[in-house]
C-alpha positions as MATLAB code, in Angstrom:
seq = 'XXXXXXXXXXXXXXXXXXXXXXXXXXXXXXXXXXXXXXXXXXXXXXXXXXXXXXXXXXXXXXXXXXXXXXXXXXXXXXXXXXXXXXXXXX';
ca = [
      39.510   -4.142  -14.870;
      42.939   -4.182  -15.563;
      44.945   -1.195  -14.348;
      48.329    0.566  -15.635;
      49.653    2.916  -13.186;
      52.873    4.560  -14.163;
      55.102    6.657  -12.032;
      57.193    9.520  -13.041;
      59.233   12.423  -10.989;
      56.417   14.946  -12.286;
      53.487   12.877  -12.771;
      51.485   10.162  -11.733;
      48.826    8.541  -14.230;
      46.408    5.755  -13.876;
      44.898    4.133  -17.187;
      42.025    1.741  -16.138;
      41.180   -0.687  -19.195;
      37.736   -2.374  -18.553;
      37.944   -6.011  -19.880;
      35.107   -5.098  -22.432;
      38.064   -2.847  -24.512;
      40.154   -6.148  -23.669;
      37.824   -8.278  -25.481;
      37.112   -5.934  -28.278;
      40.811   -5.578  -28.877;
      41.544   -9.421  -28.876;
      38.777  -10.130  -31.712;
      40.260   -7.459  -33.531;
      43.770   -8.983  -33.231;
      42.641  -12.399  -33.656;
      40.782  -11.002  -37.284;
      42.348  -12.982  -40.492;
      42.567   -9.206  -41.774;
      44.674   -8.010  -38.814;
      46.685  -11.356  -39.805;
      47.493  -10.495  -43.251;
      48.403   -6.919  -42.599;
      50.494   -7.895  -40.244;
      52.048  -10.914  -42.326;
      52.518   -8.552  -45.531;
      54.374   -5.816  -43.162;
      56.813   -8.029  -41.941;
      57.312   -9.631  -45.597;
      58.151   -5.624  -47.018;
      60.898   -5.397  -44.799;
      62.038   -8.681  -46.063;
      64.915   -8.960  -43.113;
      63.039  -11.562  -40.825;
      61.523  -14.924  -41.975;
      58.533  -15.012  -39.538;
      54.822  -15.580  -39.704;
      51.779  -13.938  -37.357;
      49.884  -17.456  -37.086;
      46.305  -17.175  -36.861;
      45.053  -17.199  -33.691;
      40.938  -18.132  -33.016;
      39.111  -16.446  -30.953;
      37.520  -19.777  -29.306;
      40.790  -20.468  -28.146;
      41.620  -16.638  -26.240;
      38.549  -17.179  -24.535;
      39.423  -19.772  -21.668;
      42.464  -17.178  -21.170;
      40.426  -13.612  -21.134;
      38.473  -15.516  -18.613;
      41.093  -16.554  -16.140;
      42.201  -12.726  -16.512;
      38.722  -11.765  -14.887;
      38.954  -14.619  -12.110;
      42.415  -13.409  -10.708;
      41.739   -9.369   -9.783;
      44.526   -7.859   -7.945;
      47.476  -10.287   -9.651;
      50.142   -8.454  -10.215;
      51.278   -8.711  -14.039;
      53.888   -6.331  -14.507;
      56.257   -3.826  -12.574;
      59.491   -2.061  -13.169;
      60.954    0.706  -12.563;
      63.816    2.459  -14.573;
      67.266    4.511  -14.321;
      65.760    7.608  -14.635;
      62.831    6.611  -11.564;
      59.753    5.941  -14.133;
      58.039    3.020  -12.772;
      55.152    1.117  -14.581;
      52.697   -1.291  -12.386;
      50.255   -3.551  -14.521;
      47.668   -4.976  -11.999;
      44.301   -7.149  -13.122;
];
């Protein structure tokens, strides 16, 4: 389960994202439809040159793995000016 805590001076709330919704969202990314609308958004605005490739879902698999394997890696954490702090944990 990977788990976002994030820190404020009022508030502190913990999202826990089960790797189920992690692999449900990756086929959903990794969808040639999800490709295209991407591709044609970027084309409207016309200012950048760049291309989502399409990325198979055989080859996210090895990775979404490894994400299960390593529980308790720390992925991400900062902490801003105004004291906010964001921790992304597996």
């Amino acid at each position: 389960m990977i788990k976002v805590k994030i820190k404020t001076k009022n508030k502190r709330i913990t999202i826990p994202v089960p790797y189920v919704f992690v692999n449900i969202f990756s086929a959903v990314l990794s969808s040639k439809r999800m490709v295209r609308f991407a591709n044609r958004a970027i084309e409207k605005e016309g200012k950048v040159s760049f291309r989502v490739p399409q990325i198979e879902r055989k080859d996210l698999k090895p990775l979404l793995r490894a994400l299960s394997k390593n529980k308790g890696l720390l992925l991400v954490e900062t902490k801003l000016k105004d004291g906010t702090e964001l921790i992304v944990k597996l």
